[in-house]
C-alpha positions as CSV (number, residue, x, y, z in Angstrom):
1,X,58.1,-16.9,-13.5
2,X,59.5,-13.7,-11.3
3,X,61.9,-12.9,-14.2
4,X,58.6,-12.5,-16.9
5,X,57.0,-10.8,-14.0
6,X,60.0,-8.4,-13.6
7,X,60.1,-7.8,-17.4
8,X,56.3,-7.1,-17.7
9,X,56.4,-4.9,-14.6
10,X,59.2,-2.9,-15.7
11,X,57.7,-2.7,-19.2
12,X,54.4,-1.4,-17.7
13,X,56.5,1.5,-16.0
14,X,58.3,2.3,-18.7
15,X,54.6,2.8,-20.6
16,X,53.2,4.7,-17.9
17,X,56.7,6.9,-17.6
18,X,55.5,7.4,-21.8
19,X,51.9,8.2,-21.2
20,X,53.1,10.8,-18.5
21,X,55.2,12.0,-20.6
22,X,53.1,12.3,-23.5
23,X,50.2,14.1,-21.4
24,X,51.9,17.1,-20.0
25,X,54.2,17.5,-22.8
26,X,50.6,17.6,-24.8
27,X,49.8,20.8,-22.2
28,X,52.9,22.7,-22.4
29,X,52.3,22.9,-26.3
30,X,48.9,23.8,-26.5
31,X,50.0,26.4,-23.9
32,X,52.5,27.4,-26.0
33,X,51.1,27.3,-29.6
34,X,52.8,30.0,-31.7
35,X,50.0,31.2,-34.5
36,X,51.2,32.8,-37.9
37,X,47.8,34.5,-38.9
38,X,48.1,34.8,-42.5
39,X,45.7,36.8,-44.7
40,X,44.1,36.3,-47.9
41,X,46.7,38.0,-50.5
42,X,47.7,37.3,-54.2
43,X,50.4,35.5,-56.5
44,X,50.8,32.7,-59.2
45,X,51.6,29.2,-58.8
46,X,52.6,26.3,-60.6
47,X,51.8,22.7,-59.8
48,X,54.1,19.6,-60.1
49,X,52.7,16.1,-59.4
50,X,56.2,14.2,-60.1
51,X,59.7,14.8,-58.6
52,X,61.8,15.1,-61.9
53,X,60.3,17.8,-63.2
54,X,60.0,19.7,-59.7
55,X,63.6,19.2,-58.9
56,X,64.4,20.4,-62.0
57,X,62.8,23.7,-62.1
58,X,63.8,24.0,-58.5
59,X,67.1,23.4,-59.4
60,X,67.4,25.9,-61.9
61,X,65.7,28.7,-59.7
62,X,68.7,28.0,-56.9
63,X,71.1,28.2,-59.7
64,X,70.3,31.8,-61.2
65,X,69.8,33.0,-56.9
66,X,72.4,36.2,-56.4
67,X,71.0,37.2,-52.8
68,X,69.8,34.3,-51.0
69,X,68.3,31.0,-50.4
70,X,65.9,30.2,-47.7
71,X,65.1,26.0,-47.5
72,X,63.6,23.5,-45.0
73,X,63.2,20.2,-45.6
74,X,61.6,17.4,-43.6
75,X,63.5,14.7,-44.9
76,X,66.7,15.4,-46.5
77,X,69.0,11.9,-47.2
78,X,72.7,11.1,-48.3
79,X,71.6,9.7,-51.7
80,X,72.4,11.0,-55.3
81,X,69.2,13.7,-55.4
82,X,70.2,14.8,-51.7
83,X,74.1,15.5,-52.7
84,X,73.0,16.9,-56.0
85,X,70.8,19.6,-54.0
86,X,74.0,20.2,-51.2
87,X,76.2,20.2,-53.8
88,X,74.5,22.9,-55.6
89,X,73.5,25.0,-52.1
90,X,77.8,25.0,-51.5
91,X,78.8,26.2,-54.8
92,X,76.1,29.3,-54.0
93,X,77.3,29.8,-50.6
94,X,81.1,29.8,-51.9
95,X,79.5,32.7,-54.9
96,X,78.7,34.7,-52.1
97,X,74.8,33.9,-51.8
98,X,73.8,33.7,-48.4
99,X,72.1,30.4,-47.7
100,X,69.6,29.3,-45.0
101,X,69.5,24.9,-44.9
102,X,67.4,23.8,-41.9
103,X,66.2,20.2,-41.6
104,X,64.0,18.3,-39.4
105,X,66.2,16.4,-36.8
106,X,64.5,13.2,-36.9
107,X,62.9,13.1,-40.5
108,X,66.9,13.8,-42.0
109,X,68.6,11.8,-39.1
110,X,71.0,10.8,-41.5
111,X,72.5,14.2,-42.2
112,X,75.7,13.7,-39.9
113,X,78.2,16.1,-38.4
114,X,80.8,15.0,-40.9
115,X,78.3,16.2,-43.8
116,X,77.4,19.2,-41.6
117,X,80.8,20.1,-41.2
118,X,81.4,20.0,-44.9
119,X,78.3,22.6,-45.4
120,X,79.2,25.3,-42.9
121,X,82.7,25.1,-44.8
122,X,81.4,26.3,-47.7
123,X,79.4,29.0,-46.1
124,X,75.9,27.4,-45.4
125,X,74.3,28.5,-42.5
126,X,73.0,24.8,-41.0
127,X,70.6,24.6,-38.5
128,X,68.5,21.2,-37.4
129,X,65.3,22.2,-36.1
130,X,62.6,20.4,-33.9
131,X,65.5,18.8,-31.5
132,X,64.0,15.8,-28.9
133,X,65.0,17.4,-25.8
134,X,63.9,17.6,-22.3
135,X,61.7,18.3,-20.3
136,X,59.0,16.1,-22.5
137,X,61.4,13.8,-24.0
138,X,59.0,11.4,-25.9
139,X,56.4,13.8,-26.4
140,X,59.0,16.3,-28.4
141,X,60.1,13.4,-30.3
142,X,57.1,13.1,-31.7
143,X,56.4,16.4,-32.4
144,X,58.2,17.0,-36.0
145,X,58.7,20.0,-38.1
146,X,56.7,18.8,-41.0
147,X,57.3,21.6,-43.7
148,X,59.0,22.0,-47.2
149,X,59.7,25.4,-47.8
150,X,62.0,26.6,-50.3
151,X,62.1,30.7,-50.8
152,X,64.7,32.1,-53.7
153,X,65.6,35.9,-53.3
154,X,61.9,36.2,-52.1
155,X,60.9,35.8,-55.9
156,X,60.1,32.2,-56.1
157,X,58.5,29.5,-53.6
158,X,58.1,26.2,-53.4
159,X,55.9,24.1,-51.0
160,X,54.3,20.9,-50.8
161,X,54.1,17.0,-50.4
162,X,58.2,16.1,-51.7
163,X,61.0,15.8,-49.7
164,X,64.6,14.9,-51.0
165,X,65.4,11.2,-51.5
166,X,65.4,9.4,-54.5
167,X,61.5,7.5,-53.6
168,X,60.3,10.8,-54.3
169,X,61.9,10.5,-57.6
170,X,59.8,7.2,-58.5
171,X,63.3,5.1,-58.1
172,X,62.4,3.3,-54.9
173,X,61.6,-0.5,-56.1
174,X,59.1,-1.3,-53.5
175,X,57.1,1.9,-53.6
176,X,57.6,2.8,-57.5
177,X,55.7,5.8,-58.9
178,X,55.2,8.2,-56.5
179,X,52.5,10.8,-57.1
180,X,52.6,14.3,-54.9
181,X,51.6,17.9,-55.3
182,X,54.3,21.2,-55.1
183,X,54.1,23.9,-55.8
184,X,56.4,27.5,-57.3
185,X,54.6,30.4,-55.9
186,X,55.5,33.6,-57.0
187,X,54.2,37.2,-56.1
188,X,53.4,38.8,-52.8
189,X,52.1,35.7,-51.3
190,X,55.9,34.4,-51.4
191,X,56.7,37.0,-48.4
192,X,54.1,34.7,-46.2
193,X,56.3,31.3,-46.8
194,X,59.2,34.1,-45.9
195,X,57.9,34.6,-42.6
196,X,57.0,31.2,-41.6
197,X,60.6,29.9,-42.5
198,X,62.6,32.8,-40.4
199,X,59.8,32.0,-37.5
200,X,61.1,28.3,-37.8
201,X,64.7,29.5,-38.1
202,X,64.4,32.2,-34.7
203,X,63.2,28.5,-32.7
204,X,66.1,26.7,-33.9
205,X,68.9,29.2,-33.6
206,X,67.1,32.3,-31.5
207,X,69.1,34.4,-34.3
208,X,66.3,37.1,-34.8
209,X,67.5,38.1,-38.4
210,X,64.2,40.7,-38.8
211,X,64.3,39.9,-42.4
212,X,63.3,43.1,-44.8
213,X,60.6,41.4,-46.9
214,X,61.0,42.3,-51.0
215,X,58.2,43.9,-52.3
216,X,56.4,41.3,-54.5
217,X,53.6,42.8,-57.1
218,X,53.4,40.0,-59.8
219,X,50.5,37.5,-59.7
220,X,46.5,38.5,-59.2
221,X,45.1,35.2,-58.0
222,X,44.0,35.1,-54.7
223,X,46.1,32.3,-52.3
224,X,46.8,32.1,-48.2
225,X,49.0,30.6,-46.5
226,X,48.4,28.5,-43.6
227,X,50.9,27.7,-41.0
228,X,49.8,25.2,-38.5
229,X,51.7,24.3,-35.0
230,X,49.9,20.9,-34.2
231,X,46.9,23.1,-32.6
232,X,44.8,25.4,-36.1
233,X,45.2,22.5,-38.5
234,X,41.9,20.8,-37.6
235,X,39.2,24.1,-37.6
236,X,40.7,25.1,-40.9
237,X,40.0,21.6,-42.2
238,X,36.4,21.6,-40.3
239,X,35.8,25.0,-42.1
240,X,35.9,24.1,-45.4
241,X,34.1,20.7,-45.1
242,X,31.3,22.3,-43.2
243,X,30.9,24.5,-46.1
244,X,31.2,22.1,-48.9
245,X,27.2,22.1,-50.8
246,X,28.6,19.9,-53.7
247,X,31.6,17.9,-53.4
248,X,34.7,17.1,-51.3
249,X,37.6,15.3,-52.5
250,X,40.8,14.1,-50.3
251,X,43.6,12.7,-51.2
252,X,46.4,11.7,-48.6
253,X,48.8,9.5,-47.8
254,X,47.0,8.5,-44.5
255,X,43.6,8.5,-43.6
256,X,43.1,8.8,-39.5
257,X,40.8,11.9,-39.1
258,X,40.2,13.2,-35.9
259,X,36.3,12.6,-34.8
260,X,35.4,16.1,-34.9
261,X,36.6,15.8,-38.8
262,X,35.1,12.8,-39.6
263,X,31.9,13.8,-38.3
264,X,31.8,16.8,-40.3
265,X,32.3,13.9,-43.3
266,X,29.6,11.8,-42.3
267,X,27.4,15.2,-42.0
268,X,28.2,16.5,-45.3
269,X,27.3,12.9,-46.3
270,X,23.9,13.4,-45.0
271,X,23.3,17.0,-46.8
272,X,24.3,15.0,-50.2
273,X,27.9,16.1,-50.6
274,X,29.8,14.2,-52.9
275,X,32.9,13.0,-51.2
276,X,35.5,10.9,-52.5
277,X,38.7,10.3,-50.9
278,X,42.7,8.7,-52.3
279,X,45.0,6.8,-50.1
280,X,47.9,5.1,-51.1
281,X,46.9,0.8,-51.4
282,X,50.6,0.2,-50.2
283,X,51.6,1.6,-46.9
284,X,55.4,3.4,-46.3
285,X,55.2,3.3,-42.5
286,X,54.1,0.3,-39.8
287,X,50.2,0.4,-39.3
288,X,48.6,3.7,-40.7
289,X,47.0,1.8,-43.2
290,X,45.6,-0.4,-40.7
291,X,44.6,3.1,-38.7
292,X,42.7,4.3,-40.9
293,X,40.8,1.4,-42.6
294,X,37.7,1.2,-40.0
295,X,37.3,5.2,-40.8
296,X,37.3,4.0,-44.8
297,X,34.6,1.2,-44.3
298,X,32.5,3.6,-42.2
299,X,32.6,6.4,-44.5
300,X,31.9,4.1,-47.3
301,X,28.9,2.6,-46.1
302,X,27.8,6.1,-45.4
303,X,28.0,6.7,-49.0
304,X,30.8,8.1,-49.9
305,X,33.6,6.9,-52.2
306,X,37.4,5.6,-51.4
307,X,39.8,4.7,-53.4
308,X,43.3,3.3,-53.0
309,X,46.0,4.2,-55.3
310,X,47.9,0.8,-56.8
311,X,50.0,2.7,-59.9
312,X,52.9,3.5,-57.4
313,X,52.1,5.4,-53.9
314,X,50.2,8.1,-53.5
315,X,51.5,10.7,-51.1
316,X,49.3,14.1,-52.1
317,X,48.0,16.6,-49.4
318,X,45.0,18.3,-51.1
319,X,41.5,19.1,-50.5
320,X,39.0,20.3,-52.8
321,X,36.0,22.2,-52.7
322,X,32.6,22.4,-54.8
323,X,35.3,23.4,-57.8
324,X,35.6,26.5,-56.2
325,X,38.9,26.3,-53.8
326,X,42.0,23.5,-52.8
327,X,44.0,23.2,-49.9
328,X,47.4,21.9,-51.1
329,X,50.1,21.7,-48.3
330,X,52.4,19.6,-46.2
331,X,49.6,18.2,-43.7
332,X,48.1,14.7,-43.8
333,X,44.8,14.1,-43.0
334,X,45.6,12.6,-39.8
335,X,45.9,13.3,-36.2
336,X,50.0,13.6,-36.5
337,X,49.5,16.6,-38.7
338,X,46.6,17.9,-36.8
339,X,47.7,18.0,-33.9
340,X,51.6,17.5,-33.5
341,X,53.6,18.6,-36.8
342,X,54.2,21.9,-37.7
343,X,52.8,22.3,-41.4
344,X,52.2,24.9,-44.0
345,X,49.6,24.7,-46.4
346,X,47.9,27.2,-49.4
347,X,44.5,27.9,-49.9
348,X,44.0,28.4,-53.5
349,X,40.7,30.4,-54.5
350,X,40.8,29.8,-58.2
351,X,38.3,28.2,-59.7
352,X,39.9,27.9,-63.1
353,X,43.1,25.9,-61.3
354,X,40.8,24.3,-58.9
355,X,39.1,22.6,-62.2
356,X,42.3,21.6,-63.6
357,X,43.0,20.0,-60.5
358,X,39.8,18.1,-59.7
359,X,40.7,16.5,-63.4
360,X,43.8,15.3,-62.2
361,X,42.8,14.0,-59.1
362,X,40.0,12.0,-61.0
363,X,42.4,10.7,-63.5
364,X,44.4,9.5,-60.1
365,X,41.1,7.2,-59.3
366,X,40.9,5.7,-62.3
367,X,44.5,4.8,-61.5
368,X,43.1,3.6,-58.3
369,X,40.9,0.3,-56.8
370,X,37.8,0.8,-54.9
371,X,38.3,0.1,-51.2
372,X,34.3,-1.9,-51.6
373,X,36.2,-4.2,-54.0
374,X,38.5,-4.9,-51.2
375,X,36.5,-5.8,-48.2
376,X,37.7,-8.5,-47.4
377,X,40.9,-9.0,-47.1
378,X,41.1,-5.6,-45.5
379,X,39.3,-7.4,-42.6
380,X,41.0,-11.1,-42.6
381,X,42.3,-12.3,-38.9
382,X,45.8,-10.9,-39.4
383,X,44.6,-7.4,-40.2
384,X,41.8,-7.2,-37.7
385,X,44.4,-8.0,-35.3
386,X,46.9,-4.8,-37.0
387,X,43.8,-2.6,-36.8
388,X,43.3,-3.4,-32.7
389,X,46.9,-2.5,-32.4
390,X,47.3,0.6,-34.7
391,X,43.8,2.2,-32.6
392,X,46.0,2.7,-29.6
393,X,48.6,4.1,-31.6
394,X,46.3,6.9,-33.3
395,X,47.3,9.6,-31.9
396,X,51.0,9.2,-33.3
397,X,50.2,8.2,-36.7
């Protein structure tokens, strides 16, 4: 009996040692939130919604680069894709083009000195970024650089939903197809996804490299970049569903809104905005489906409509807009993006792509199951007892 007492004593501390933790390292971050204030400019994109064809064209681009390469992945693994991509970034670095490779420390924990080792070899400059350190151990742990940016001679960019690893490829067995938006910006709007990935690189390094921006003049479509440091995220979201007069659709891999978002839902509800939103029906990580299925039933008995991909996962980061604009980025709609990641999003103000767009996230519901059709085994014992547990852990999902 003293030995359980011990356990659950010391166990106690240890949470309240997290909590602490947790609370001022929460301060120091909002004290020190770095903003990247972006205006409204101009280029073209091009959207990809699988990885073979992304990789591909991505691929190519890095193989015709003669100046330089600029990436940051959040997940970057060991397997076939992940060599083929650090494979191709060596052979660049030994042609002589300079090369920029940062990763997230946690998301690509298996990058390992040995494979590190073999990049700065060939002339890769390696950097993790995001490092766990103290003071605010747990608290920076959580805290994850988020984005995927890829910039080639400050012509081409690429940014959205995939990371390396062959899932994102539609080759893991348990997840199957997986279903994501990217997208190859060109034009002067490529200068902004520039800037945020040398801000990201001074943190990690503190090598100020003052980069001299190229002077981009192709593409006429209006686009902005949004760079987020776990503290902008959530009034950019507010702002364009307190706007909304027709429709707002969502898709993302987890649903946990903060309650100042889904109050602006259930609002928008109430003026007769359409709102439909896609989540994945299988779940890739311990309890965020469970974390966000009371905010489903609530929204749906408020009238609007939820769906849950089954043709594969479903692990898209957009929001649309009355057909007017999209929001297509890195960030989830959930309170790790909103307030602890680092992201970088687009706003796209095209109605013609927007269009295209809605189309294919409509063809992704009929792919998908109503959550209304699924009631109730979304609240059988075990998963009412998942859903208790996953509300404490909200704020890190």
């Amino acid at each position: 009996m003293i030995t359980v007492l011990i356990i659950i004593s010391v166990l106690i501390f240890i949470v309240a040692l997290l909590l602490i933790d947790f609370a001022l390292g929460k301060r120091n971050h909002l004290k020190n939130l770095r903003f990247l204030d972006f205006s409204r400019t101009s280029g073209d994109y091009e959207l990809y919604t699988s990885g073979d064809p992304l990789f591909k064209h991505m691929f190519e681009d890095i193989r015709n680069a003669n100046q330089e390469i600029n990436m940051i992945f959040f997940i970057v693994k060991t397997d076939p894709i992940s060599q083929e991509l650090m494979s191709l970034l060596k052979q660049k670095a030994e042609e002589g083009v300079k090369v920029r490779f940062m990763l997230d420390r946690i998301g690509s924990f298996r990058i390992t000195p040995k494979v590190i080792k073999d990049l700065e070899q060939s002339g890769i400059e390696f950097s993790f970024c995001a490092k766990p350190k103290f003071p605010y151990l747990f608290y920076r742990s959580q805290r994850r650089n988020h984005r995927k940016i890829t910039v080639i001679d400050g012509d081409f960019g690429y940014i959205g939903g995939f990371n390396v690893g062959k899932e994102y490829l539609g080759k893991d067995a348990e997840l199957g197809n997986w279903r994501d938006y990217h997208l190859r910006l060109t034009g002067p709007v490529v200068n902004d996804l520039l800037t945020t990935f040398f801000d990201d690189w001074y943190l990690a390094t503190k090598q100020n490299t003052n980069p001299k921006l190229p002077t981009n003049t192709t593409g006429n479509k209006d686009i902005e970049i949004v760079a987020s440091d776990g503290g902008q995220l959530e009034d950019a979201f507010l702002t364009l569903i307190n706007e909304a007069k027709e429709e707002i659709f969502i898709g993302t891999p987890y649903f946990i809104p903060s309650e100042r978002l889904f109050q602006a839902l259930l609002r928008a509800l109430e003026r007769g905005v359409d709102i439909k939103v896609i989540a994945p029906m299988k779940a890739d990580h311990l309890l965020v489906k469970e974390a966000g299925i009371p905010y489903m039933d609530r929204l749906t008995k408020a009238g609007g409509e939820v769906y849950l991909f089954d043709m594969g996962f479903y692990h898209a980061k957009v929001i649309i807009v009355d057909k007017q604009l999209c929001d297509i980025g890195t960030a989830n709609f959930d309170r790790r993006s909103l307030f602890l990641n680092k992201e970088v999003n687009t706003l796209i103000f095209n109605p013609r792509f927007v269009v295209d767009l809605r189309l294919a996230f409509l063809r992704d519901v009929q792919d998908s199951q109503n959550f209304k059709d699924h009631a109730e085994q979304h609240f059988n014992f075990g998963t009412k007892v998942r859903i208790g547990i996953a509300y404490f852990f909200r704020p890190l999902l």
